[in-house]
C-alpha positions in Angstrom: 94.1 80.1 96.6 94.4 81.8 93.0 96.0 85.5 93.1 95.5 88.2 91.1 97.7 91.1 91.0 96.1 94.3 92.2 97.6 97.2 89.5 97.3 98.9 86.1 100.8 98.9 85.5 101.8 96.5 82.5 105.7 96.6 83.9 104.4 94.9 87.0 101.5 92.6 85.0 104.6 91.3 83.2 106.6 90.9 85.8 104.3 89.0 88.0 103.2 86.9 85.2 106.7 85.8 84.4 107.0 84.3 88.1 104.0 82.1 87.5 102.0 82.7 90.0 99.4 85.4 88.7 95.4 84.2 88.0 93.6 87.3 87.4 94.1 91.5 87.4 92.1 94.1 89.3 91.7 97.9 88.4 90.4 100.9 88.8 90.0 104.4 87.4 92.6 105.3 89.8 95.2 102.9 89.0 94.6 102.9 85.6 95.0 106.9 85.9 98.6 106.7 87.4 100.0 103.4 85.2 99.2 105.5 81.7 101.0 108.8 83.2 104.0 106.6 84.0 103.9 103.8 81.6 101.6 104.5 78.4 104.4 105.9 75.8 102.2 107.5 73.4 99.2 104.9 73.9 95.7 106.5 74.6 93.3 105.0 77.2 91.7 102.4 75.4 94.8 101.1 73.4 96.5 100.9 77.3 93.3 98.9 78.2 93.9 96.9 75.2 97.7 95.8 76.1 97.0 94.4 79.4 93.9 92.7 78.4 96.5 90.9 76.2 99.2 90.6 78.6 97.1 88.7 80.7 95.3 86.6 78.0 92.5 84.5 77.9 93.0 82.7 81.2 93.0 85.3 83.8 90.1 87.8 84.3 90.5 91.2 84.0 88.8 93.7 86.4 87.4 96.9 84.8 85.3 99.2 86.7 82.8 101.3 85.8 82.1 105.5 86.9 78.7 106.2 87.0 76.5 106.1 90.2 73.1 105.5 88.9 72.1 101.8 88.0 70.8 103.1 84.2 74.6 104.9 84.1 76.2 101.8 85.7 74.8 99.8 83.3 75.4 101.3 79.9 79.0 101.8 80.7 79.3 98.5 81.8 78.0 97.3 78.4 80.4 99.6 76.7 83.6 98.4 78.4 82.2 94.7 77.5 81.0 95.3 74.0 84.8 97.6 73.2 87.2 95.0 75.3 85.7 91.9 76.1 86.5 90.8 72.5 90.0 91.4 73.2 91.2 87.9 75.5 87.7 86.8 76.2 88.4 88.2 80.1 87.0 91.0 80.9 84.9 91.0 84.6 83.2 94.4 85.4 83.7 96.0 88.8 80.2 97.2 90.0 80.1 99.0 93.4 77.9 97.4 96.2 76.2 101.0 96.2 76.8 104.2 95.4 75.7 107.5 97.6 73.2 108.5 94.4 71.1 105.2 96.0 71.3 102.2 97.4 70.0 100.0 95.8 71.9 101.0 92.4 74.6 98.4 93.2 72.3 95.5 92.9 69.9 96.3 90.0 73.0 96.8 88.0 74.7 93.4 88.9 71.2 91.7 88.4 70.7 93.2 85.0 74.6 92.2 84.1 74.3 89.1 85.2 71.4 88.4 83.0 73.0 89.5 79.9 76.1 87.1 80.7 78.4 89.7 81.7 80.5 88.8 84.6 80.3 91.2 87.7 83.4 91.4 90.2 81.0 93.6 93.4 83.5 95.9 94.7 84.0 98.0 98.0 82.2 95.3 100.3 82.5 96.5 104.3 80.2 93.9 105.2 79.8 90.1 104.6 75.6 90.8 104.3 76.6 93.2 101.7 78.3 90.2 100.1 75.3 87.7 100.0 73.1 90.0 98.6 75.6 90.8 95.8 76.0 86.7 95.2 72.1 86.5 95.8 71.8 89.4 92.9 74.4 87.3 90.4 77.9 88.6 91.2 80.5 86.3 89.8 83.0 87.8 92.3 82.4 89.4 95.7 85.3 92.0 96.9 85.4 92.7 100.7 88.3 95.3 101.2 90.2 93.8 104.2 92.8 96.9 104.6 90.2 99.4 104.7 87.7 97.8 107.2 91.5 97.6 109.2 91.5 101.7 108.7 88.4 101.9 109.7 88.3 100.0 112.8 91.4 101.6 114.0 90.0 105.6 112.7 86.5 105.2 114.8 87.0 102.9 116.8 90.3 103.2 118.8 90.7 106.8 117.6 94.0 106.6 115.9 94.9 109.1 113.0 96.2 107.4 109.9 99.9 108.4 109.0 100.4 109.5 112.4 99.6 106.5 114.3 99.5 104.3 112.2 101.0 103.7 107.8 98.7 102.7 105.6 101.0 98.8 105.3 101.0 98.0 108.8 99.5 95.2 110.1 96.2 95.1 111.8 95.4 91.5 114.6 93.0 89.3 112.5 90.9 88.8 116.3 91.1 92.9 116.5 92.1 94.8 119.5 88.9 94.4 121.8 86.7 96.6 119.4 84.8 95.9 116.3 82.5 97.4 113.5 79.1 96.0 114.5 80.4 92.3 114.9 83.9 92.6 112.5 86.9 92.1 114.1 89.7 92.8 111.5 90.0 92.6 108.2 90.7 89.0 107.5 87.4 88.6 110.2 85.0 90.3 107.3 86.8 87.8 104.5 86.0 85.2 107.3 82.9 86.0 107.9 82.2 86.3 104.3 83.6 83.0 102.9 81.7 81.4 105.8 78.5 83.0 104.8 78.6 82.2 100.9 79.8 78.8 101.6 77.4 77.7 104.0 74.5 77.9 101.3 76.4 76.9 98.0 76.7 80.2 96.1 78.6 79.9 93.1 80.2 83.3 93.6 84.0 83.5 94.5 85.2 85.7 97.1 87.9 88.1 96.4 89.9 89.4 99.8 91.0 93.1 98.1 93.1 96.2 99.8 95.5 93.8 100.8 98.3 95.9 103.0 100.5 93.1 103.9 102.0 89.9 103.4 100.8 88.8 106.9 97.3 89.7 105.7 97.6 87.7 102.2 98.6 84.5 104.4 95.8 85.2 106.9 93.2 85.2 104.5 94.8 82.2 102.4 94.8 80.3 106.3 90.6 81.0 105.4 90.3 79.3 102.3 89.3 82.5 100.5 88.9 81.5 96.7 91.7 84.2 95.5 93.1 87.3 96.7 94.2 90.4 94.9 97.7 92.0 95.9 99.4 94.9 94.7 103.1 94.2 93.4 104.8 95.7 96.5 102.9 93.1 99.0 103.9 90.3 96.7 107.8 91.0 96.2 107.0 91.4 100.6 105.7 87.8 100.2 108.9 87.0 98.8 111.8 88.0 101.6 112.8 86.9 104.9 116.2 87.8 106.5 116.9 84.3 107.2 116.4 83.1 103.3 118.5 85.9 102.4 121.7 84.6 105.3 121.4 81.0 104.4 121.2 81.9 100.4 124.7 83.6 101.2 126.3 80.8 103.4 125.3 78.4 101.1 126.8 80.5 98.3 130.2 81.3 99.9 130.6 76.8 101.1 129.8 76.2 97.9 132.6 78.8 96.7 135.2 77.5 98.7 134.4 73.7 98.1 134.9 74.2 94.6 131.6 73.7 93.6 131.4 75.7 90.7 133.4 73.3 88.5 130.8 71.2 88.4 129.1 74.1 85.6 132.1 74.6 83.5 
């Protein structure tokens, strides 16, 4: 499973990439919006855009997203963003919605036109794995179903709990649900499931992408599926990371080796 690192900020892009472990970077407006109030130091937009297309280089994609809700708006900014950045590191994927509440169908036209002028589409905000195959069937390099919100979801209409009362926004969510489901989905990691099953079964080139990961449970529930890559903000991988165990035995081992002398060995 390749991983991308869900952010904007270029302190955690760094950081990440310095472990070795990062294959991509997903954005949005949103993101993007809070890493330039905190981080950009007297960069505008674009140059900020700029410096993490170079941070992550040549070998891992880039996520950019696009604002407008019509496929004719969708479009031209897409080809904007490709035509100002893509020049950059070579990496620049563009994050159309499945659809947009100006139309339905806006998703797909766009990602068909893209597609056909050799622009890499990543199909974001996917709530359903039929939403996916029409996206692959329309061209979409990348498919994005958004595990943690279809999580929310299930547990807002469905069981009738009130998020940040009942339940935080990181907690984990039962892959096989809790006896309910939106129309057929379990859980989360049941739509990336669902999803990988469905693309795979008839040979799509298109990569699925589990996004709004909340958890490290979730990230190794969906890598149990085989999903192609996952996208994971920095919190949920330095979560990855710890266990109370690894931390007591790193100590033990530490304080032996102390007392045994070990540390001669270095001088």
């Amino acid at each position: 499973m390749r991983i991308f690192i869900d952010t904007a900020s270029l302190n955690e892009i760094k950081e990440a990439i310095s472990w070795g472990i990062v294959d991509g970077v997903t954005t949005n407006p949103s993101l993007i919006r809070k890493a330039v109030e905190n981080e950009a130091k007297g960069k505008n937009l674009e140059e900020y855009i700029v410096e993490i297309l170079k941070v992550a280089g040549p070998d891992r994609p880039v996520s950019l997203e696009v604002m407008g809700l019509k496929a004719e708006d969708m479009i031209r900014e897409a080809e904007i963003l490709y035509d100002k950045f893509n020049g950059v590191a070579k990496n620049v994927v563009i994050k159309i919605p499945i659809n947009t509440y100006a139309g339905h169908y806006e998703g797909l036209k766009t990602i068909k036109r893209l597609s056909e002028e050799g622009i890499a589409v990543n199909c974001t905000l996917i709530m359903t794995p039929e939403q996916a195959l029409l996206a692959a069937k329309a061209g979409a390099r990348y498919v994005s179903p958004f595990a943690g919100r279809i999580d929310d979801y299930i547990r807002t209409t469905k069981l009738g709990l009130k998020a940040g009362i009942d339940f935080q926004k990181g907690d984990y969510y039962p892959w096989d649900g809790k006896g309910v489901d939106d129309n057929g989905i379990r859980s989360g990691a049941d739509l990336v499931e669902k999803t990988v099953m469905i693309l795979e079964n008839y040979d799509y080139e298109t990569e699925v992408i589990a996004s709004s990961i909340r958890n490290a449970r979730q990230v190794r529930e969906v890598a149990m599926i085989g999903v192609h890559i996952a996208t994971i903000p920095f919190k949920v991988l330095e979560e990855m990371l710890l266990h109370p165990k690894t931390e007591e035995g790193v100590k033990k081992f530490s304080d032996d080796a102390e007392k045994a002398g070990y540390k001669e060995i270095f001088q």
